[in-house]
C-alpha positions in Angstrom: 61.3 117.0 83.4 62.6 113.4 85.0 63.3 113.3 88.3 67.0 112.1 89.4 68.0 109.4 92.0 68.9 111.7 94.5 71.2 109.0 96.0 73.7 109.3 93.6 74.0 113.1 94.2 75.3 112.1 97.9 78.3 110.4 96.4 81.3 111.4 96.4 81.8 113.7 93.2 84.5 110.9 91.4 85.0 107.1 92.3 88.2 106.4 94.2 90.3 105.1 90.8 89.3 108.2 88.9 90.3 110.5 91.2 93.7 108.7 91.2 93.5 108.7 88.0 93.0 112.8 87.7 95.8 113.5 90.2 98.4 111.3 88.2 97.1 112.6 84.8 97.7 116.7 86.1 100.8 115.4 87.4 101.9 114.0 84.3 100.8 117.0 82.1 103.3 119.1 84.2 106.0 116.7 84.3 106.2 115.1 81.1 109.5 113.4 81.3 109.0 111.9 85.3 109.1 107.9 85.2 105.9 106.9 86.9 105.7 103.4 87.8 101.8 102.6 88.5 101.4 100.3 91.8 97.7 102.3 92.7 95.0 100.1 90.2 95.1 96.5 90.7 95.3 96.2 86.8 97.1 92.8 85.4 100.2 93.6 83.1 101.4 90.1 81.6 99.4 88.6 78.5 96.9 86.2 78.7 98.0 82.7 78.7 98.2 80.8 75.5 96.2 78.2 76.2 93.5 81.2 76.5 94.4 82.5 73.3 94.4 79.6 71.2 90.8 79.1 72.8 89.7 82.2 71.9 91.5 82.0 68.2 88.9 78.3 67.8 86.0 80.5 68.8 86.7 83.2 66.1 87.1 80.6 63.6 83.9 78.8 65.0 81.9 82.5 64.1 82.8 82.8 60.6 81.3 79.7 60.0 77.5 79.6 59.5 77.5 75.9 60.7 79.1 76.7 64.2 78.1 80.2 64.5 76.6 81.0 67.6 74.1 84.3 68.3 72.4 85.0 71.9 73.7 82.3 74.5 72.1 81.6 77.5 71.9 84.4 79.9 73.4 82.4 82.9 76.3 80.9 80.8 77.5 78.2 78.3 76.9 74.7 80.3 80.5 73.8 79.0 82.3 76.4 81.3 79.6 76.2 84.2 80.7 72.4 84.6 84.4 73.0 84.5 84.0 75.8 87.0 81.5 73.3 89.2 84.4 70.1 88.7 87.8 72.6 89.7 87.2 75.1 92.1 84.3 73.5 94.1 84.0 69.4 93.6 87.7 69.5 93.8 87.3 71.2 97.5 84.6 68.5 98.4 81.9 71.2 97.6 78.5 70.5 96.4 77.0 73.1 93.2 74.5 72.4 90.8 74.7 74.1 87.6 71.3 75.9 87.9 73.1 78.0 90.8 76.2 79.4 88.8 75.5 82.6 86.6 78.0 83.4 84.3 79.0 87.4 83.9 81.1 90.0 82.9 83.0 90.7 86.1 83.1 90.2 90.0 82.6 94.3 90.3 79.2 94.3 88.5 77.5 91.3 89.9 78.8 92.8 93.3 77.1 96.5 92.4 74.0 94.5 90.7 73.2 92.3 93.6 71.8 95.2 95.7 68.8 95.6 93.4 67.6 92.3 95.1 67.3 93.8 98.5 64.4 96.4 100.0 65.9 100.1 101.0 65.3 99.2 104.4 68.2 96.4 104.6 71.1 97.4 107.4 74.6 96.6 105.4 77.8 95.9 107.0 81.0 96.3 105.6 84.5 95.4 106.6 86.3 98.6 106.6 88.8 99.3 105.2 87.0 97.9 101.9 86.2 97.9 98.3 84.3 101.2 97.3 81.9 99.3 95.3 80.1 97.2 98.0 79.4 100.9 99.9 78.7 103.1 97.0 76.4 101.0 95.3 74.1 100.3 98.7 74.4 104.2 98.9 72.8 104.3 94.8 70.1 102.1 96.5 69.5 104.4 98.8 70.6 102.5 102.0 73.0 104.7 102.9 71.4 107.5 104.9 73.6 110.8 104.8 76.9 110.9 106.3 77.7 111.6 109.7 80.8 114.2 110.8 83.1 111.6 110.4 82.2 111.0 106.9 81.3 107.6 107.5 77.6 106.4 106.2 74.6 106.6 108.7 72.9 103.5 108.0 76.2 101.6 107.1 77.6 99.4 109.7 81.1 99.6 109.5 83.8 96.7 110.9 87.0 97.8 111.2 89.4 95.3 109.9 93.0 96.9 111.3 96.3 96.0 112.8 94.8 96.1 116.4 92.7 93.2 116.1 94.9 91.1 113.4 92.3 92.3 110.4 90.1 89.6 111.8 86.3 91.6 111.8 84.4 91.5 115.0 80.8 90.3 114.7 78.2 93.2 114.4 77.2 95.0 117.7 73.8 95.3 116.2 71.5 93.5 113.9 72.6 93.7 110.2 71.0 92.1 107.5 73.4 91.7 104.5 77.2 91.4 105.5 80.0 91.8 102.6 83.0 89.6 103.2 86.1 90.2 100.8 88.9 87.2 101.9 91.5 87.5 100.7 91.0 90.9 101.3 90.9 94.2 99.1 92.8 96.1 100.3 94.7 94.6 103.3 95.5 92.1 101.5 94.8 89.6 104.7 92.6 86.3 105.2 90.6 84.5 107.5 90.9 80.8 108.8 88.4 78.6 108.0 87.4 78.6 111.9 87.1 82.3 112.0 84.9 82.5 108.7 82.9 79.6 110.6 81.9 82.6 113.0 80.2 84.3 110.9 78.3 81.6 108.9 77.3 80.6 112.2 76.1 84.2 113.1 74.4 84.3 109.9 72.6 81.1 110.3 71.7 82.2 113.8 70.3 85.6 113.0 68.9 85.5 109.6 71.5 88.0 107.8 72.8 87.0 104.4 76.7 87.0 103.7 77.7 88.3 100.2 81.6 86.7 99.7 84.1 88.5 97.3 86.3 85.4 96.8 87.8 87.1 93.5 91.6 86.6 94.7 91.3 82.7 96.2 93.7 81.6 93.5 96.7 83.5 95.0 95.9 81.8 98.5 99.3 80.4 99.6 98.6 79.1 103.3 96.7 75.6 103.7 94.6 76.9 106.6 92.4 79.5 104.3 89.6 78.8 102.6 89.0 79.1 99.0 85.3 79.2 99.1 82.9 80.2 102.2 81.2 77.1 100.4 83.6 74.9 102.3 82.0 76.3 105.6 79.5 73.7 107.0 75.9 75.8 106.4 77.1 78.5 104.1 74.7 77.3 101.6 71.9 78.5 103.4 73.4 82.2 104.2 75.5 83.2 101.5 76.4 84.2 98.1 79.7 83.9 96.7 81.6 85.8 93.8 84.0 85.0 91.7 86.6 86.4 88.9 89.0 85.3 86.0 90.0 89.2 85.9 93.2 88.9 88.5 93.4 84.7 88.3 93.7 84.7 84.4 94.6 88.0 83.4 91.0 89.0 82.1 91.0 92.5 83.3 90.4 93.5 80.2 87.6 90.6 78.8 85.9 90.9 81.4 84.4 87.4 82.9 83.2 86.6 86.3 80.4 84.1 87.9 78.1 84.4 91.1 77.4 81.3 93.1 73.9 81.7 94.3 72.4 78.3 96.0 69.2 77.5 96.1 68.7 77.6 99.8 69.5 81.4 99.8 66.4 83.2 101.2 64.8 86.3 101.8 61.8 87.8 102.9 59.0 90.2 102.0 58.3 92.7 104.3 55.2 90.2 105.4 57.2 87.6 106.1 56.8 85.4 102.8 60.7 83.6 102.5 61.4 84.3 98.6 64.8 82.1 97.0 67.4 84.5 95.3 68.6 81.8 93.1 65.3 82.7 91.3 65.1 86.1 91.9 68.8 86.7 90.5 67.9 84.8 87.6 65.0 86.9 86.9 67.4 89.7 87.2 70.0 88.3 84.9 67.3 87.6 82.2 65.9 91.1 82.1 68.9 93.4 81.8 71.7 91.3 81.0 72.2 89.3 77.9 75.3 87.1 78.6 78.9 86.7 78.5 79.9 86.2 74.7 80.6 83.0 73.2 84.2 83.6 72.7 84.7 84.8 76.4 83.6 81.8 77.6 85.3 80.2 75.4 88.6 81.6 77.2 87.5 81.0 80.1 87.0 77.5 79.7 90.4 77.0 78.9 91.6 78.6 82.0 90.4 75.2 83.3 92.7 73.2 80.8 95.8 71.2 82.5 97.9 73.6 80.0 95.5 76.8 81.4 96.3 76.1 84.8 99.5 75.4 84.3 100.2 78.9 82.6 98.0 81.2 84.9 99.4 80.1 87.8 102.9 80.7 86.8 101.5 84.3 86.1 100.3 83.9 89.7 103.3 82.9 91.1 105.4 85.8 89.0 102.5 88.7 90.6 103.2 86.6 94.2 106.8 86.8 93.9 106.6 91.1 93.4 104.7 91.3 96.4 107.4 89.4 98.3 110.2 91.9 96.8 107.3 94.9 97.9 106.5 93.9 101.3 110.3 92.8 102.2 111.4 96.0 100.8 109.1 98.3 102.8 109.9 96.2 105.7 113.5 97.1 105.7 112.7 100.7 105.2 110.9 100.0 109.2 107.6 100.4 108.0 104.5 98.1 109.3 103.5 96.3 105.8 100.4 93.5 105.6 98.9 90.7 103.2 101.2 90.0 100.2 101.1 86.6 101.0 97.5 85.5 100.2 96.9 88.3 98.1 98.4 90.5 95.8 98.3 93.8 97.6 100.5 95.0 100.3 98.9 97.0 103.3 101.4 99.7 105.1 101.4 102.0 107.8 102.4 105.5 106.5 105.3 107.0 108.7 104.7 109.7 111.6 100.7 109.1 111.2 100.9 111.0 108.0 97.3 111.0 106.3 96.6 108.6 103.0 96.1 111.4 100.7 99.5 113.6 101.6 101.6 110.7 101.7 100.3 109.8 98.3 100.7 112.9 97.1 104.5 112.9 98.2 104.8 109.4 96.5 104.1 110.7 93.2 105.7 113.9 93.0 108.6 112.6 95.4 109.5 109.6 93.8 107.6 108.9 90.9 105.3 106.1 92.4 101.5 105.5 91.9 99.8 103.8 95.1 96.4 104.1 96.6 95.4 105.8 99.6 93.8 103.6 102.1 91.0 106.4 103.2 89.5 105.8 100.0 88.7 102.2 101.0 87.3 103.8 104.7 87.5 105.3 107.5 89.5 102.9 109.0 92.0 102.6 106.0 93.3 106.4 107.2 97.1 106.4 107.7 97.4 103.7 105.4 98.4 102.9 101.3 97.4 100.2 99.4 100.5 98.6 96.7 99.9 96.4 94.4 102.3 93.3 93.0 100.6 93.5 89.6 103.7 95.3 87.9 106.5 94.0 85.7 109.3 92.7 87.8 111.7 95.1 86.4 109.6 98.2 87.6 108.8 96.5 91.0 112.5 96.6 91.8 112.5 99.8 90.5 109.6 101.2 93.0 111.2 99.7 95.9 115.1 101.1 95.4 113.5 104.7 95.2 111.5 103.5 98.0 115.0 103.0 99.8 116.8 105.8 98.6 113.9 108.2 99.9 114.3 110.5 102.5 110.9 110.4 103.9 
């Protein structure tokens, strides 16, 4: 008989969104005819921009036609999207990539649960905590978690609390780490760091050795001119760090699925005798084994994200999400309670009242008022006490949220 990975059996019997998921699903079975309005998933709701459309319409017409059909691409990505991702969101920031280190793939959350498979079981990972269940859970599949303690956090998981008392800004580890996951903006805070502060911790990568792994899926809804986009625009970052990206929140591709990694050829690692190996190779080698590509027409989509017209459209999409998270945060505000990000990000951070725990305040929430958040335990430890919102709802259902909101007798 096979023999299981006996690291997934540690996990926690559902992922965080799925057990949301099954609470507001029972709920709903016994109240049929309660209004829920969903602010829990950070799941786009308006339509793709045209400019997208149209794009992808061209590449459907393209693959009826035997003369510009197109079969098996190239596993890192199309060239023609790879240069307009190279020209906008890095030469435009005075950042140096060469084609040969972007890889082109179906989403920010795989590349970010794939990368792992690079790295020996031995690795120490740190987190910011609260954070996004994927960058812990899918260490713990590679088996670096090592059992959980009383507190329920993971043994050999360095956690960095990222909290109200020191401003969300994470403090460098207290012992050696070797792989470090930033998120900035942040999921689920919804906060940023300056470019000094992110300096910090190039610096302490390039000082000890560790390797950064930057979530930079929500840089498109940065407001404030004194956050970076890209860790890339850090002096040295391109020999400590990988960066990842996403069209899912930026362009609405939630449900396409599209995403890059920016892996530069300076990256390193080392055997366990010392040899240095390059990731940009080994993740290539990776790629070209068990993934075959983001389709044609994908790309295709993505490309015109990257049109004048493209840009124009997503970030009026942007500004519509940025302006629900203004009406979310000022709303819970007036109710008196300490609310975060929504600025930078599209999620709003808040203290529940009287220290009540995530789960029972989410709990009330939904069979209270009718409103779907997440509770911030499920990002951590440190997110106890907390929920996440999200500004990813129709604005007629974000006013909605926040008048029951005020009306509640909590």
């Amino acid at each position: 008989m096979a023999l299981v990975n006996e690291c997934f059996l540690s996990l926690p019997g559902n992922y965080l969104f799925s057990e949301i998921n099954k609470k507001v699903n029972t709920f709903s079975l016994q109240h049929p005819d309660a209004k829920l309005i969903r602010m829990g998933i950070g799941d786009v709701t308006k339509p793709l921009a045209k400019a997208v459309i149209d794009a992808m319409h061209q590449a459907v017409v393209e693959m009826s036609d035997a003369k510009t059909f197109r079969g098996y691409g190239p596993e890192q990505g199309y060239r023609f999207l790879i240069e307009k991702i190279i020209e906008i969101d890095f030469r435009s920031r005075g950042v140096t990539v060469q084609p040969e280190e972007v890889f082109i793939s179906d989403g920010c959350k795989s590349d970010m649960g794939n990368i792992g498979g690079l790295f020996a079981k031995e690795n120490v990972v740190a987190v910011t905590d609260p954070v996004y269940p994927v960058y812990v859970d899918s260490n713990v599949m590679d088996g670096r978690g090592g059992g959980t303690s009383a507190s329920g956090m993971w043994k050999n998981i360095v956690y960095l609390p990222c909290i109200k008392e020191n401003d969300f800004i994470p403090a460098l580890p207290e012992k050696p780490v070797d792989i470090i996951y930033l998120c900035f903006p942040n999921n689920p805070t919804g906060t940023t760091l300056t470019k000094p502060e992110l300096k910090k911790w190039v610096d302490y990568a390039l000082e000890t050795g560790a390797l950064i792994l930057f979530d930079a899926a929500y840089e498109a809804f940065i407001a404030e001119e004194d956050v970076p986009h890209s860790i890339f625009e850090i002096e040295g970052a391109e020999n400590c760090a990988i960066e990842f990206r996403s069209f899912s929140k930026t362009a609405g591709f939630t449900g396409i699925r599209c995403g890059y990694t920016v892996v530069p050829k300076k990256v390193a690692a080392r055997t366990g005798t010392g040899k240095k190996i390059f990731l940009n190779a080994l993740w290539n080698r990776r790629q070209t084994t068990k993934f075959n590509g983001v389709s044609y027409i994908t790309q295709r989509a993505a490309e015109a994200v990257y049109s004048d017209e493209g840009m124009r459209q997503c970030k009026e999409n942007i500004a519509y999400y940025m302006k629900n998270a203004a009406i979310v945060r000022d709303g819970l505000k007036h109710m008196g309670l300490e609310a975060f990000g929504g600025i930078n990000a599209p999620y709003i951070w808040f203290k529940t009242p009287e220290n009540i725990d995530s789960w029972t305040f989410f709990d009330r929430m939904l069979k209270e008022i009718h409103v779907i958040g997440t509770p911030g335990v499920g990002f951590g430890p440190s997110g106890e006490g907390c929920l996440r919102l999200t500004a990813f709802g129709s604005r007629e259902d974000t006013v909605a949220a926040m008048e029951r909101f005020q009306s509640w007798s909590i």
